[in-house]
C-alpha positions in Angstrom: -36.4 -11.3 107.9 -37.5 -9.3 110.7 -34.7 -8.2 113.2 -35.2 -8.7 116.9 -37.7 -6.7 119.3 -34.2 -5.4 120.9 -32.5 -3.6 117.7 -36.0 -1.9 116.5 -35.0 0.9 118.7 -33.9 4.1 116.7 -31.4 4.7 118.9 -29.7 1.4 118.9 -29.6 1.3 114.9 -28.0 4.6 114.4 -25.8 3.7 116.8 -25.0 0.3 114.7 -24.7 2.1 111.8 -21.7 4.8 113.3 -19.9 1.8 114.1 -20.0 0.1 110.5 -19.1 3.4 109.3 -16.1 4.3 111.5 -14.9 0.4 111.2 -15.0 1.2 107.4 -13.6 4.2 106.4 -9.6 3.1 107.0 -10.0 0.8 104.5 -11.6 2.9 102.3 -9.1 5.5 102.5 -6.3 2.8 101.9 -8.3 1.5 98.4 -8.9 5.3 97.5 -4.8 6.0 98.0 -3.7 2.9 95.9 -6.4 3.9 92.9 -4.6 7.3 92.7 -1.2 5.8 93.0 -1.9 3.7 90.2 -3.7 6.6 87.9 -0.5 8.2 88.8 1.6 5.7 87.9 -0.2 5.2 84.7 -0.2 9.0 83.5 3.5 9.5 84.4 4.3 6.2 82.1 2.2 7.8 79.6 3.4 10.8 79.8 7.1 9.4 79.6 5.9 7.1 76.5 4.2 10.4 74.7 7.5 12.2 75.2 9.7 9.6 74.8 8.8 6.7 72.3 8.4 7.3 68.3 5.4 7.3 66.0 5.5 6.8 62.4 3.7 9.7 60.9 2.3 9.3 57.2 0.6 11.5 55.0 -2.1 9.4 53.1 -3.4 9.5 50.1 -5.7 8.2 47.1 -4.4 7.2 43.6 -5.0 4.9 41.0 -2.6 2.3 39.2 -0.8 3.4 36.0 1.2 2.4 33.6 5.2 3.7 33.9 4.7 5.2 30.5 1.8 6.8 30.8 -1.4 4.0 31.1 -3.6 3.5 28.4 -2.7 4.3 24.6 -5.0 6.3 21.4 -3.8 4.7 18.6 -4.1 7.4 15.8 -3.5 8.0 11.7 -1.5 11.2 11.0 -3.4 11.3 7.6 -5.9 9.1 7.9 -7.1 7.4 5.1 -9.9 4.6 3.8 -9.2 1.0 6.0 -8.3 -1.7 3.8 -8.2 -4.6 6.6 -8.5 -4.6 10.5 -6.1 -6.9 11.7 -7.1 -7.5 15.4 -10.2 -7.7 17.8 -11.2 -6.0 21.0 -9.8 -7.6 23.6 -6.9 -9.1 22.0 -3.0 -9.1 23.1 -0.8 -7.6 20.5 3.6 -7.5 20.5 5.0 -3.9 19.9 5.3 -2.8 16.1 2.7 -5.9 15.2 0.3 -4.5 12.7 -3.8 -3.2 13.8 -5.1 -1.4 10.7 -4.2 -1.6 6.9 -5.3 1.7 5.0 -5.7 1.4 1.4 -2.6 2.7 -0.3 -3.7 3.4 -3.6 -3.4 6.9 -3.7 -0.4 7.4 -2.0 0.9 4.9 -3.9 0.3 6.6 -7.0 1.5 9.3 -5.4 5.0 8.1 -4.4 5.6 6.7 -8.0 5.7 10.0 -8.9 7.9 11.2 -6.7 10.4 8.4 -7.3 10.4 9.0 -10.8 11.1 12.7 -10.4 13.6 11.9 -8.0 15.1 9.8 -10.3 14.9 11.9 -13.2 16.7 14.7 -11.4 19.5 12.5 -10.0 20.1 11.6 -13.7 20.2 15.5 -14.9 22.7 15.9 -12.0 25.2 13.5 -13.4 24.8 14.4 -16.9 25.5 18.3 -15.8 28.8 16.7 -14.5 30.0 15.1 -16.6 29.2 18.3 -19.1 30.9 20.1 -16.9 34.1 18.1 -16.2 34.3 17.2 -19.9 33.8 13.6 -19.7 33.1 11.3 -22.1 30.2 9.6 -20.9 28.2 10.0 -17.5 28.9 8.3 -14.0 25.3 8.1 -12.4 25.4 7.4 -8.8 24.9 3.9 -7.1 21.6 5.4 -5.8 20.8 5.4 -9.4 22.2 2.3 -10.8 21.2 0.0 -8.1 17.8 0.2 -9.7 18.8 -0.4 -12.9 16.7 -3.3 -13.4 13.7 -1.2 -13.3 12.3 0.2 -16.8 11.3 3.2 -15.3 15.3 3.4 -14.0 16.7 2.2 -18.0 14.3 4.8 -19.6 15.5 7.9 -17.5 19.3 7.1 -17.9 18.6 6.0 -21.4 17.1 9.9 -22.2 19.8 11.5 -20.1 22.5 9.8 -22.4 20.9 10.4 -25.3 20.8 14.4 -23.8 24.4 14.2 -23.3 25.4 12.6 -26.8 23.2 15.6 -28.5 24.6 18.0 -26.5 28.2 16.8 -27.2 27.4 16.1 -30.9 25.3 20.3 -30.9 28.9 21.0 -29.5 31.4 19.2 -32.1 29.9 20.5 -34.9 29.5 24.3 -34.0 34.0 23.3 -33.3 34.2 21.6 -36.8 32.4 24.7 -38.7 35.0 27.0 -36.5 37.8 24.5 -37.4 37.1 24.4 -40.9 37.3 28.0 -41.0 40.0 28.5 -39.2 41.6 25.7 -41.4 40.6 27.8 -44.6 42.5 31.1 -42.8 45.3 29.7 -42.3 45.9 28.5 -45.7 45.4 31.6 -47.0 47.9 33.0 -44.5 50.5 30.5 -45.6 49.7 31.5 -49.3 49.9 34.9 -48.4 53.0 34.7 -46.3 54.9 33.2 -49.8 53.7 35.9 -52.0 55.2 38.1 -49.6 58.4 36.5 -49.8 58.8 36.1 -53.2 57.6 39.5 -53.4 60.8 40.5 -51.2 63.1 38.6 -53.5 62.2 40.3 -56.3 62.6 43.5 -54.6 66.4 42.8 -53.6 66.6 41.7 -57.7 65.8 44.5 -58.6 67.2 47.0 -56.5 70.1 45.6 -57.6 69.4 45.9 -60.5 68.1 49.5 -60.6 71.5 50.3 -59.1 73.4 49.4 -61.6 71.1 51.3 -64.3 71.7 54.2 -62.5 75.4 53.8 -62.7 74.5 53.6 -66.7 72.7 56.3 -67.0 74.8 58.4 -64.9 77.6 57.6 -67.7 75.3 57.9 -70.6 75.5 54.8 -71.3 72.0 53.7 -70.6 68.5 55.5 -71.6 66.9 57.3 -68.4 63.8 55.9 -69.4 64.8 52.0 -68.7 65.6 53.1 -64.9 62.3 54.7 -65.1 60.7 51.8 -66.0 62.1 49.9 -63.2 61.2 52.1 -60.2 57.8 51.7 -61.7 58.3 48.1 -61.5 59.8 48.1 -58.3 56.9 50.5 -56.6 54.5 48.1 -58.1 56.3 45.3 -56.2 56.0 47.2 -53.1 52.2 48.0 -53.2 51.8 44.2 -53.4 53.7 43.1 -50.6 52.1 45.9 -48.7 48.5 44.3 -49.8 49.5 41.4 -48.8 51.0 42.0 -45.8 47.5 43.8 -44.8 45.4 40.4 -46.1 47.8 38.4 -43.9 46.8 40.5 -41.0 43.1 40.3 -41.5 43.6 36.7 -41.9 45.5 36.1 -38.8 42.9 38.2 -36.6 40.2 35.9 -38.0 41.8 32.9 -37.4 42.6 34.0 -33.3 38.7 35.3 -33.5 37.8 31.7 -34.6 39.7 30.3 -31.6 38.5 32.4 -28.8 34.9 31.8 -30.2 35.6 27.4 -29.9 37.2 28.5 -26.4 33.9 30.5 -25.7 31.6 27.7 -26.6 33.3 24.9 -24.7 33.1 27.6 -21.8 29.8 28.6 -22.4 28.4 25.0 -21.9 30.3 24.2 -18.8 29.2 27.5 -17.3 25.5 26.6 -18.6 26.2 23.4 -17.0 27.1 24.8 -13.7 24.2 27.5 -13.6 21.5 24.7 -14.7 23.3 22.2 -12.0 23.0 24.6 -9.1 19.0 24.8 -10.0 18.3 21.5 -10.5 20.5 20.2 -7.1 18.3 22.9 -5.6 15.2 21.0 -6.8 16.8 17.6 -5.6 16.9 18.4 -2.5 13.4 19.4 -2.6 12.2 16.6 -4.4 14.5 14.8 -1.5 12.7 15.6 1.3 9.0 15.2 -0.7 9.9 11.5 -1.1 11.2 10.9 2.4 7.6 12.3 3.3 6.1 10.2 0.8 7.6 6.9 1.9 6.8 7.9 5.6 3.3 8.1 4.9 3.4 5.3 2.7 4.6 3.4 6.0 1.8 4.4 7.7 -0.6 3.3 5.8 -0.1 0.0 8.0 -1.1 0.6 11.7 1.0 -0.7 14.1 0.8 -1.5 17.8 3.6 1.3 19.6 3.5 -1.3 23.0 2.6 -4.6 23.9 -0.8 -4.5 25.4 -4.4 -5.4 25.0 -6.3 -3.9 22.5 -9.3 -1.7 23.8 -12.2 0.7 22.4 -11.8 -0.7 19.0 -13.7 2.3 17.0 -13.8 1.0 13.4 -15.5 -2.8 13.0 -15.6 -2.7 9.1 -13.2 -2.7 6.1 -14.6 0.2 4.0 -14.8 2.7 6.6 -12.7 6.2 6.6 -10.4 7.7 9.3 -9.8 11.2 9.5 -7.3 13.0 10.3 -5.7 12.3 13.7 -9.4 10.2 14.9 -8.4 7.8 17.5 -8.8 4.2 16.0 -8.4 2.1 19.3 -6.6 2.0 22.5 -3.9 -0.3 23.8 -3.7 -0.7 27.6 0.0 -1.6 28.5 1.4 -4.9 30.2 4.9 -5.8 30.2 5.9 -2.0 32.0 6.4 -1.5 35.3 3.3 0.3 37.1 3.3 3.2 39.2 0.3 4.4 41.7 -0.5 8.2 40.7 -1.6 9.6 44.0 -3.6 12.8 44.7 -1.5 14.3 47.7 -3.7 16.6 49.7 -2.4 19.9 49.7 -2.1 20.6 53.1 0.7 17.4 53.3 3.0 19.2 50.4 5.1 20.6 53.2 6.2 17.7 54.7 6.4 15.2 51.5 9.4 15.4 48.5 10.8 12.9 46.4 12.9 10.0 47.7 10.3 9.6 50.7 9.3 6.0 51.1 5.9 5.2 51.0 3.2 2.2 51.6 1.1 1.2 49.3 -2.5 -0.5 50.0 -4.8 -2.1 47.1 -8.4 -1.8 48.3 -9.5 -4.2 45.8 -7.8 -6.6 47.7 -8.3 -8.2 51.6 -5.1 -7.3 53.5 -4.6 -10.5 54.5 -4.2 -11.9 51.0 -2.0 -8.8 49.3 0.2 -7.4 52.0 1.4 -3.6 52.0 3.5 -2.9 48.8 6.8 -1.0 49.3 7.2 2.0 47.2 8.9 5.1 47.1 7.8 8.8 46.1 9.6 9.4 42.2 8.0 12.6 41.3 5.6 15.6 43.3 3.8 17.8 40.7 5.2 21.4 40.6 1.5 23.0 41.4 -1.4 22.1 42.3 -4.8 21.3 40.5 -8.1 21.8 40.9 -10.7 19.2 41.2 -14.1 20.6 40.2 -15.8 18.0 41.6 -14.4 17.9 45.0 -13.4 21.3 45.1 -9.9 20.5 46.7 -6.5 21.2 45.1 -4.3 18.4 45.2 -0.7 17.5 44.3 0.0 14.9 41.7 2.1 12.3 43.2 3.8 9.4 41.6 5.2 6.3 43.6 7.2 3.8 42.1 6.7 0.2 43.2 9.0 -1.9 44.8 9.6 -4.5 41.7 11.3 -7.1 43.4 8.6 -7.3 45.8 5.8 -7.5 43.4 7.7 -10.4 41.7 7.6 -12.1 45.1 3.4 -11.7 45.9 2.0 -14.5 44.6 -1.6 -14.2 43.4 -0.7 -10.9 42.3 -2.0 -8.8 39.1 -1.4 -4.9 38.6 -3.9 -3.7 36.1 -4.2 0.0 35.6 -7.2 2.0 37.1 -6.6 -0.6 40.2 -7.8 2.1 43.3 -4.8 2.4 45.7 -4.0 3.9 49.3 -0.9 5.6 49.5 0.8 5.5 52.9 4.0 8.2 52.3 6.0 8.1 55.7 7.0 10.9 57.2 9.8 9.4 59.5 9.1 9.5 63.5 7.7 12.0 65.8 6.3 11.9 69.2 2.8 11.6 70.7 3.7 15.2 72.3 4.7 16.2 69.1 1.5 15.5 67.8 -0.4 16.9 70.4 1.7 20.1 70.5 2.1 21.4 67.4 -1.7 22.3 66.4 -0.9 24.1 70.0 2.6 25.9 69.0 1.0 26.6 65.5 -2.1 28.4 67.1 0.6 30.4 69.3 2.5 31.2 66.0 -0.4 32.7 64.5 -1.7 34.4 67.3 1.1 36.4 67.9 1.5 37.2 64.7 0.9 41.1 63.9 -1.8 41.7 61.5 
């Protein structure tokens, strides 16, 4: 629209246009003032609100779910051996102790009879060695012994080790008898010996007497010189025999205490052979102790059995038949009745501000947050050192965080299984937005004024 012939002047317009100006520019100026009243306004409340109201701080973190004891389990064979049966399939739920794996057993079988039996046979020498020892008259085998009785093996070795002792005993007698007898045979002789010597001492009184008198005869001429002669021979005859006798009775009674000390010697000499032979052959049982406790643990093994409940996993052997060596994994079992954990990787620049006791939040990304809420936790172990990840080239902390268990019986719809990914929220307690903001600043100012 065209304006009228009357405002197409230059002048006129410009003037128009100073008047809209001036008529403006008080209200403008009022607008302009309450704009920067209100910025104002706003940064002081922000500025009060950054100084003023708490943030909660959290270091966060990446981990994976785990089993409290440790996640999945290798199920291994000390030995190993040739499987007899496989008791279980891949995938299947198994009760602590229940059995996985039968190995054959026919070696260590064979193998353990023969320990038992030496066992056995050196727990029967033990008991006949004391009875030897003590004297007895028949052995007391111990009720490790007898309560096997029944077996043949068991009525064969005792049945040897008293046939032992009886020969033994009987070796024993007999030597005593011959030593007896002899002894028996000297002391007959002594008692003979011991009479001729007295009758021998009665004549010599006789005839003393009588050689007395003689000499009184003689001495009055009454009697020939050469009867008194005749009995001082006789009478020094009498005395050479008692004197051989007395000698023979000597000899006899040395023999006869030589006899006894020898009887004495040989019932010592077998208890002291006892003794010496019990001390080796306890030193053996003890050996062959230990050997058969290591027998019968192996011969345990040969049945596999499940260390947790769990589900069986990585099955490695799918035929009877095959062999396991020596320590070879056999099959995994994945944990499920025991309480989970998250095993974080704590970045290592948050180790300062993060310890054990620290509660924490716990996300599960396999889950929308609006199904599985945030899981309470708390921090139950920070790794000593740090590792190094060769992939990412970081060093990181091991962190574990225990679970809130009362709240994980309370989400419903809720199943742990470990390797789940997880986001570990560990809070740091409150700090200021001017906190935040100034310590990068007051950090910078520590190191630059820091001599070099």
């Amino acid at each position: 629209m065209n304006a009228p012939p009357i405002f197409r002047s230059p002048e006129l317009a410009s003037l128009f246009r100073g008047a809209e100006i001036a008529d403006l520019a008080p209200r403008n100026r009022r607008a302009l003032r309450i704009g920067y009243a209100a910025l104002a306004m706003f940064a002081g409340i922000f500025i009060i609100w950054s100084v003023l109201a708490p943030l909660e701080g959290a270091a966060v973190a990446t981990g994976l779910v785990r089993a409290d004891g440790g996640g999945r389990r290798t199920v291994q064979h000390l030995e190993g051996g040739i499987v007899s049966r496989i008791l279980v399939r891949e995938g299947e739920q198994v009760r602590a102790g229940q059995p996985l794996v039968l190995l054959d057993d026919t070696q260590s079988g064979a193998q353990q009879s023969a320990l038992q039996a030496g066992y056995d046979s050196l727990l029967a020498q033990d008991a006949r060695l004391s009875a030897e020892r003590a004297g007895a008259a028949a052995i007391t085998y111990p009720a490790e012994l007898t309560a096997r009785a029944g077996d043949p093996a068991v009525r064969a070795i005792i049945a040897a080790s008293d046939a032992a002792f009886r020969a033994r005993r009987a070796a024993l007698a007999g030597q005593i008898d011959i030593i007896r007898q002899r002894v028996g045979g000297a002391s007959a002789e002594l008692g003979s010996a011991t009479a001729q010597i007295g009758a021998l001492d009665d004549q010599s009184r006789l005839l003393d007497g009588e050689i007395g008198k003689v000499r009184t005869l003689v001495a009055e001429g009454l009697e020939r010189e050469s009867r008194l002669l005749a009995l001082q021979r006789q009478a020094t005859s009498i005395a050479g025999q008692r004197s051989q006798l007395v000698g023979a009775a000597g000899r006899t009674n040395k023999a006869i205490a030589e006899n006894q000390a020898q009887m004495a010697f040989l019932r010592g000499q077998l208890t002291s052979d006892a003794a010496l032979e019990q001390r080796a052959v306890r030193a053996e049982l003890e050996s062959a102790r230990q050997k058969l406790i290591a027998g019968r643990d192996i011969s345990q093994r040969r049945q596999v059995v499940a260390p947790v409940d769990g589900k069986v996993v990585g099955l490695r052997i799918v035929t009877p038949g095959g062999v396991i060596g020596a320590g070879q994994p056999i099959l995994d079992i994945v944990p499920t009745n025991e309480p989970m954990v998250v095993v974080a990787r704590l970045k290592a620049s948050d180790i300062d501000v993060v310890a054990a006791g620290l509660d924490a939040e716990v996300r599960l990304t396999p889950f929308k947050a609006r199904v599985i809420p945030l899981l309470r936790g708390q921090v139950r172990r920070v790794a000593a050192d740090a590792t190094w990840d060769e992939q990412t080239r970081t060093l990181y902390y091991e962190t574990e965080i225990l679970l809130d268990a009362d709240q994980l019986r309370r989400v419903t719809g809720l199943k742990l299984v470990s390797g789940m990914p997880a986001e570990v929220f560990v809070k740091l307690g409150p700090r200021t937005l001017f906190q935040y903001f100034l310590q990068p600043v007051s950090d910078s100012f520590r190191r630059a004024f820091r001599d070099d």
